[in-house]
N, C-alpha and C positions, 0 to 999 in steps of 0.2 A: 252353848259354847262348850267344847271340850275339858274338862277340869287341869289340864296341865295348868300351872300358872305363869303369869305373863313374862315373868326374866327366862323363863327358859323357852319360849315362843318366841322373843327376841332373838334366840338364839340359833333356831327352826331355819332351815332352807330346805329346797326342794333337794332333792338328792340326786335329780337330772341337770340340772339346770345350776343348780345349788342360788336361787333368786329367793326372792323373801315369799312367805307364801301369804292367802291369804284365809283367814281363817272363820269358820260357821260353825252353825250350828251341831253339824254332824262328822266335823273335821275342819278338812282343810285343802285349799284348791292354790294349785300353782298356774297363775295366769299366764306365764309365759308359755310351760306347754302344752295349757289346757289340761291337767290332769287332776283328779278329785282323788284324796286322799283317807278314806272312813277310819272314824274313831270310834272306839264302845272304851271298854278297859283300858286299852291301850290305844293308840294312830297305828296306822299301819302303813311306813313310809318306805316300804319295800321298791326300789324302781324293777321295772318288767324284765331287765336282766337277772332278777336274784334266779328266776325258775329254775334255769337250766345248768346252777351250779351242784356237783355231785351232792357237797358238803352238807346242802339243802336237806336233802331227802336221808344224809344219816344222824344228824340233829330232829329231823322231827324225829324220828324213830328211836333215838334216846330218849328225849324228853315226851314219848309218848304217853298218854296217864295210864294205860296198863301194867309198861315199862315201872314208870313210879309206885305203884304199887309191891314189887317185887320184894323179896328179903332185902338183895344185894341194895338196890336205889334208895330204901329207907335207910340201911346202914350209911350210906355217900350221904345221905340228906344230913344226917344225925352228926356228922363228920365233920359236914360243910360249916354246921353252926356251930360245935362246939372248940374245932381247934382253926379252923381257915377263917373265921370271920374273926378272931383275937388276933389271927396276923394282920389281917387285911385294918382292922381295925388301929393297930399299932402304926404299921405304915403308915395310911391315911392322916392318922394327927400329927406324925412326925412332919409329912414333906409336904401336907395340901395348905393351902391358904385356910384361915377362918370364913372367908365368905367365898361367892361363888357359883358358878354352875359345872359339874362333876358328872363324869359319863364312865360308867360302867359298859366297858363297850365289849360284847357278846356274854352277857350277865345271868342267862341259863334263870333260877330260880330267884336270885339275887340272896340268897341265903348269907354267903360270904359275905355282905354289906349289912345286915340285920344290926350290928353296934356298931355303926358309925353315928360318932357325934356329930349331930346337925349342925350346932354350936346356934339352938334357938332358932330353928328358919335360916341362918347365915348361909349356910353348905343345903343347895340347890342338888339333889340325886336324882339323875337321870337313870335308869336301866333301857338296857338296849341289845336284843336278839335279834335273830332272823327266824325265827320260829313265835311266831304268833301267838300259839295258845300257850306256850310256858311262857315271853315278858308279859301277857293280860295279866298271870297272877303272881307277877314277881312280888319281893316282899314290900311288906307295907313301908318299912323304912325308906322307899324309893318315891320320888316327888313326880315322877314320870314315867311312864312306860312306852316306848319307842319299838315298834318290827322293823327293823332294819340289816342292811349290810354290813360290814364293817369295813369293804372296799367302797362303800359309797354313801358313806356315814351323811345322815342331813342335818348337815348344822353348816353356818355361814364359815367361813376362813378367818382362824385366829377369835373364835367366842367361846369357847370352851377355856374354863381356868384347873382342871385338870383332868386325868382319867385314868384307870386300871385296868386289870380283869384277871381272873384267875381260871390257869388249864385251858389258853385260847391258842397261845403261839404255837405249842408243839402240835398242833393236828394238823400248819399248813407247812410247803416245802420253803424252804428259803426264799427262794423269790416269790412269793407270795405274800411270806414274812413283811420283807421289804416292802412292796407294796402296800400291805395294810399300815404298815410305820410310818410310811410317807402320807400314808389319809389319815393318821393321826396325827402327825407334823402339821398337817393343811389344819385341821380344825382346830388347833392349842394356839392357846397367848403365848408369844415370846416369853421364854420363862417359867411355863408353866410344866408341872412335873406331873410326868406320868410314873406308872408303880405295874407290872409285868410279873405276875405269880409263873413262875415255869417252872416244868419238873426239870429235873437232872436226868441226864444219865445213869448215876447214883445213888436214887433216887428209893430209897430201902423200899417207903408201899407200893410204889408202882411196879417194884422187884416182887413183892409180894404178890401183887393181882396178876403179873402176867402167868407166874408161877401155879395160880390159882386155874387161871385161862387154860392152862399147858393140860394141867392133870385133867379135866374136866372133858377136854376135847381130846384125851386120846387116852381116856377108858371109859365113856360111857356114850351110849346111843345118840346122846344130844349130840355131842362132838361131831358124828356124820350128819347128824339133820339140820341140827342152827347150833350152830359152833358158838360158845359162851367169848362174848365179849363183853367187858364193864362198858367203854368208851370206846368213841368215834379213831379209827388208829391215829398212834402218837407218831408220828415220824419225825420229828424235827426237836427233839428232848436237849435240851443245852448238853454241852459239852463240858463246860468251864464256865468259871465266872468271867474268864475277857472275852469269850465267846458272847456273852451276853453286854458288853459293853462295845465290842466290837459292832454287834449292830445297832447302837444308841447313837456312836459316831456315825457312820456309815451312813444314816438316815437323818440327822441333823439335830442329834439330842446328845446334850453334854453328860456325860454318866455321872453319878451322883453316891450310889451306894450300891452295891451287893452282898445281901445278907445271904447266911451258905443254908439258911433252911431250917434251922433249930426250932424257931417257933411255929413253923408247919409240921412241925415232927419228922424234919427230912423229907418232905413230900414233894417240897416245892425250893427254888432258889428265888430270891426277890430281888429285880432288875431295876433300880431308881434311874430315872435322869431329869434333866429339865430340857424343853424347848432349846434351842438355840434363837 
């Protein structure tokens, strides 16, 4: 049997079908549409639409382990734990429930989640990417490791009691946005608060990295042959904080907080709401 444990397999739907699955030795098999799901590290609950998304193929190639080796990906690593997982940490005890099942949904390394308080077993951590080989070694603080979409998140409707993620919303357009808001909406208890790291427009380090990108690509040889880039592009960076509240309504989440970024060191603005 898979090691996930059993309240968050309660949890588990197929992502096609979104039915209860059933679960083996070597995973998990959804009867309704015949489809076998393998587990090692992680399940791999990808439905056969993820292939042909762009987004696909520029996440593996960030989170590539060559990639991670670099100067720059060791400095974001180093980054991730020392000031973004104190916010994420902050947040998380302020708005989450003490008990629970919690989804890190597009969770990359799960670095930013390294100090959340379990509260003892209580707080259930899920990690959850579309890239395979980075959730197999997300961090150990995570009770799950999930390959999945985040427009086709596999969890039943309304079993999830909350979820986050940091640096996920600005890589898609608006209506995409929306969409993934609404497949979070589907999977949260009435009630239940999510927490949305986004940068600003603002946003001083990310003014800093592209700054970085700028010079890099237009004085040296890289710049014509593989042009430096940190991350997947940002297109969709908040505007405002009602900007970010504006889509909490708009998608069926009562807004709750907007902190302006301090405790990320301006990197990030932090968008609270709860379920409706």
């Amino acid at each position: 049997m898979t090691s996930i444990p059993a309240d968050i397999r309660g949890a588990i739907a197929c992502p096609t079908c979104r039915g209860a699955l059933d679960w083996l030795e070597a995973g998990a098999r959804c009867p309704e549409c015949s489809v076998d799901y393998p587990a090692g590290t992680a399940i791999d609950l990808r439905p056969a639409s993820f292939h042909g998304k762009s987004e696909f193929q520029d996440w593996t190639d960030h989170w590539a382990n060559e990639n991670q080796h670099s100067f720059s990906q060791r400095f974001f690593s180093v980054y991730r734990r020392v000031v973004f997982a104190r916010t994420v940490e902050w947040h998380v005890n302020r708005f989450f429930p003490e008990r629970g099942v919690f989804v890190e949904a597009g969770s990359g390394t799960s670095e930013t989640s390294e100090r959340i308080d379990k509260r003892g077993g209580s707080r259930r951590l899920v990690a959850v990417d579309l890239v395979l080989d980075v959730v197999a070694h997300a961090h150990a603080n995570m009770d799950a490791r999930i390959a999945a979409d985040c427009f086709h998140l596999p969890f039943a409707n309304a079993s999830i009691d909350g979820l986050w993620n940091v640096g996920v919303m600005e890589h898609f357009t608006h209506d995409l946005i929306d969409q993934m808001m609404r497949e979070f909406h589907r999977v949260l208890k009435p009630g239940a608060p999510i927490v949305l790291l986004w940068p600003a427009t603002d946003s001083l380090p990310q003014k800093g990295l592209r700054f970085v990108e700028f010079i890099v690509n237009n004085t040296s040889r890289r710049g014509a042959e593989a042009p430096l880039r940190f991350h997947p592009p940002e297109i969709s960076k908040l505007t405002s904080s009602e900007e970010g509240r504006r889509v909490l309504r708009r998608n069926g989440f009562e807004p709750v907080f907007v902190d302006w970024g301090l405790r990320s060191l301006m990197a990030f603005k932090t968008v609270v709401g709860r379920r409706n």
